[in-house]
PAFI-601705 format. One record per residue (C-alpha): y, x, z; residue number from 0. Coordinates in steps of 0.02 Angstrom, whole numbers, plus 32768, in hexadecimal, padded with zeros to 4 digits. Each point is the difference from the previous one (the first is absolute). Layout:
BEGIN
north east up i
Y X Z NUM
...
//
This chain:
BEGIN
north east up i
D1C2 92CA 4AF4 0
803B 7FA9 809D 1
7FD2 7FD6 809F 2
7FC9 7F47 7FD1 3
7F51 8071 7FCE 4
7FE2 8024 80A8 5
8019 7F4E 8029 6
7F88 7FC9 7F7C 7
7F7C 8056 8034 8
800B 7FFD 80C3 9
7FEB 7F3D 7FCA 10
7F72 802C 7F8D 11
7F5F 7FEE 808C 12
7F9D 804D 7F87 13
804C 8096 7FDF 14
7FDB 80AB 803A 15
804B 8046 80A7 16
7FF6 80A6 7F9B 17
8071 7FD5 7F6B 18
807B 7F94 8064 19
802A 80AD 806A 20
7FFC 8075 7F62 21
807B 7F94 7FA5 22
8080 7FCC 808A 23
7FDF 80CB 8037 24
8054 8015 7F4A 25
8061 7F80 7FE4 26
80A8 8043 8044 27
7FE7 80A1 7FA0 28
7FE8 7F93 7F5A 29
80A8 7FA1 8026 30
8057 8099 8024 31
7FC6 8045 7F55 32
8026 7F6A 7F9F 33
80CD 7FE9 8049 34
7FFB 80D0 7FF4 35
7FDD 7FE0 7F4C 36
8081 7F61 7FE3 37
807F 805C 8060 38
7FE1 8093 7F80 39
8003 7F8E 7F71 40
80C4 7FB9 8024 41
8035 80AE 800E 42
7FC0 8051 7F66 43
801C 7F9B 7F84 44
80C4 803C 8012 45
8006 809D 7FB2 46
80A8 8063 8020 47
8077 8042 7F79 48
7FF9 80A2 8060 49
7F3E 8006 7FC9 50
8037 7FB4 7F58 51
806E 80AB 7FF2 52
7F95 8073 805B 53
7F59 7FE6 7F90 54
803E 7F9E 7F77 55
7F76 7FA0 7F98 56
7F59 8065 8024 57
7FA9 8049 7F59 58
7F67 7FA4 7FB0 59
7F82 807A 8041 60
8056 8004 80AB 61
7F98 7FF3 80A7 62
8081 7F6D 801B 63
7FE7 7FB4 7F5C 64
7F28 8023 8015 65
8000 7FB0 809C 66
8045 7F73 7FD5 67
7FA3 7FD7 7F72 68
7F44 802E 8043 69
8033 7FB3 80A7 70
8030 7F59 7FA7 71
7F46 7FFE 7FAB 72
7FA8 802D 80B2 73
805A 7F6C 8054 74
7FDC 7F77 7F86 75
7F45 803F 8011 76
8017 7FDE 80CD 77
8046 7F67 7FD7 78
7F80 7FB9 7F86 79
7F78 8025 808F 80
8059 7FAB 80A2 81
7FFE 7F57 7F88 82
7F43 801D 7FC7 83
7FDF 8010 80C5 84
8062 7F63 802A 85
7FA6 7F9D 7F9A 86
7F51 8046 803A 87
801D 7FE9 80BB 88
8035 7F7B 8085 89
802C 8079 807F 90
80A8 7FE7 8036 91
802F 80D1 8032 92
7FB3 8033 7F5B 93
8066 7F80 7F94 94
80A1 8020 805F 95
7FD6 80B8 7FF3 96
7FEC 8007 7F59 97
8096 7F9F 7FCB 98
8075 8067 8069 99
7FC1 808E 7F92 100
8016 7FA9 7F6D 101
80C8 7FB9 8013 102
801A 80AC 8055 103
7FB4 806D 7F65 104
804E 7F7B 7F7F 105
80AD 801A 804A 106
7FFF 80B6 7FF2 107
7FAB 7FFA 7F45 108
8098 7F9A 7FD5 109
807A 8091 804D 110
7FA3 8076 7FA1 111
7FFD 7FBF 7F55 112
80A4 7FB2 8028 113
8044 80CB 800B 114
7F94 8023 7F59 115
806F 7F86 7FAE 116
80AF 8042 8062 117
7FD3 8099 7FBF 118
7FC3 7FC9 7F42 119
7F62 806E 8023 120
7F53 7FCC 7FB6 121
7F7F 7FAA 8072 122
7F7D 8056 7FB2 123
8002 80C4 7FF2 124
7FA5 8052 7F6B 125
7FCE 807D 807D 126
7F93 7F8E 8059 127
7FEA 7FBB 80AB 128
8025 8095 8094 129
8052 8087 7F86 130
808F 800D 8085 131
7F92 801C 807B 132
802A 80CB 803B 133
7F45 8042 8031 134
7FB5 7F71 7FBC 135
7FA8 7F62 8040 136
8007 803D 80CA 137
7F79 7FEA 806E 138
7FBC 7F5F 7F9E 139
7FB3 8001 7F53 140
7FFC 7F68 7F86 141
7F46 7FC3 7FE6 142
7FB0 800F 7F61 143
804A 7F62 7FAC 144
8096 7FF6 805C 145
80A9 8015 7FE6 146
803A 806C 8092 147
7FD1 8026 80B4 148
7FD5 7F7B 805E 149
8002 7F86 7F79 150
7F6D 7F90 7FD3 151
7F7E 7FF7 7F79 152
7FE4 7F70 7F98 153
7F5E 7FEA 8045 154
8032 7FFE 80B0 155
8093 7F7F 7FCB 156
7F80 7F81 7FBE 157
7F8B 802C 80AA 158
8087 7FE0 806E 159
8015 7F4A 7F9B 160
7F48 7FEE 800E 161
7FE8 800A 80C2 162
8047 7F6D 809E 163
800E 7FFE 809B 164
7FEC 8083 806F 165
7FC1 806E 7F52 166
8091 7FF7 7FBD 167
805C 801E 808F 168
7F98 80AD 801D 169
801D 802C 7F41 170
80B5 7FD1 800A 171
8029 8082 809B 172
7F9D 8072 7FCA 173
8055 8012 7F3C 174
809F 7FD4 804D 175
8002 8099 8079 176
7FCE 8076 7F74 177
8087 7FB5 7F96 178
8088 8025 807C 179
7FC5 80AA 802B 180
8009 801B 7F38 181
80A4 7FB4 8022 182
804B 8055 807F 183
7FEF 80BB 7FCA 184
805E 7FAF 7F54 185
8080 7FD1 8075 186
7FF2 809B 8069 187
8017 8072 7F3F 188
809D 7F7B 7FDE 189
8053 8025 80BD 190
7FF6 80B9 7FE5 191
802B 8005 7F38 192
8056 7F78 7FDB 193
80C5 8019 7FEA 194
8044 7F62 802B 195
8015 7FE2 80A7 196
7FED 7F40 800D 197
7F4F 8017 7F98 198
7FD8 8090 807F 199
8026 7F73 8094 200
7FA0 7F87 7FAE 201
7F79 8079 7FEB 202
7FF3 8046 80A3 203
7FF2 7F31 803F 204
7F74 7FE7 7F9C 205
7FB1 80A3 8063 206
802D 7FA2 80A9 207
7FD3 7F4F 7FDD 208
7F5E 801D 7F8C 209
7FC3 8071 8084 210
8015 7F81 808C 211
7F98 7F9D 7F8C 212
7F86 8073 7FF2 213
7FDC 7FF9 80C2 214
800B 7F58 8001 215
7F83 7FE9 7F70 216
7F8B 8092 806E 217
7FF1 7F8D 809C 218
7FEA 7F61 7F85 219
7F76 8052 7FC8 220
7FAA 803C 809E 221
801B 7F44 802D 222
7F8B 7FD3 7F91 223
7F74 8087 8000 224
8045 8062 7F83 225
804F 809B 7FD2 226
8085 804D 7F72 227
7F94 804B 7F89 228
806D 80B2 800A 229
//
């Protein structure tokens, strides 16, 4: 997102005083996240022979190894619905919004699995999704029919590519905050368990930038009448 939104809609005579505010009120802090998270990106995918020597490859049933595996499956889910939404909807924060999340969770699916394969670990654990997890799923439990926290059902999936406009728009915030806050305590188990120290970087970034997005998301919301459903 950049500042050429704010100069869309000031132009826009149409649109409401309300929304310009909320979004060029939040804005700046969606930048920051975004170059917080690029920034974060350059620097982890070098990871140090001193790690190499210190941990060594991380066990098949390792927090490391969990993490990145179940992580990898909850991104591609976040990415699936930012295209469904840009597709359903003309408005210009929601589209940009949504495809910032999608490069950003891409990119770090493709570290992930990229470290499954470094390591010659399975992608799939026969344990199934969240074993790793010490104390279990945190503060956020998977729905019935979902995968893990914060993930979405197959029903809501085909809602969200039923809905337009400003429907979808609602939907979209409101599964995409649950999603990160399913999210971020993975990332919170990962940056307390997790052995490696570039995944434990990576995983406290995701924290920082998915919670940004989480405000942001919030006052996206209250912009248009609405409100995350936890």
């Amino acid at each position: 997102m950049t500042g050429t939104v704010t100069a869309e809609r000031a132009a826009d005579p149409e649109e409401a005083p309300g929304r310009r505010s909320g979004l060029t009120r939040w804005l700046t802090v969606g930048a920051a996240a975004l170059v917080a998270v690029v920034l974060a990106l350059s620097v982890l995918v070098v990871v140090s022979e001193d790690d190499d020597r210190a941990v060594g490859v991380p066990a098949a049933d390792s927090a490391d190894a969990g993490f990145a595996r179940d992580m990898a499956v909850h991104h591609q889910q976040a990415v699936e619905m930012s295209y469904i939404v840009r597709d359903r909807t003309s408005d210009e924060d929601i589209r940009r919004l949504a495809y910032d999340i999608a490069q950003t969770q891409a990119n770090q699916r493709g570290m992930l699995l990229g470290w499954l394969d470094l390591w010659e670990l399975p992608k799939i654990s026969p344990d199934g999704y969240m074993a790793w997890m010490e104390g279990g799923h945190g503060s956020h439990q998977p729905k019935d029919g979902a995968l893990m926290p914060g993930m979405l059902t197959p029903a809501e999936l085909d809602r969200l590519g039923e809905l337009e406009g400003e429907q979808a728009e609602v939907l979209y915030l409101q599964l995409m905050i649950e999603h990160h806050l399913g999210g971020i305590d993975m990332a919170r188990a990962c940056a307390s368990q997790c052995e490696v120290d570039t995944e434990r970087r990576l995983a406290q970034g995701m924290v920082d930038g998915q919670q940004s997005e989480v405000d942001l998301m919030t006052a996206l919301l209250k912009e248009r009448g609405a409100a995350p459903r936890t």
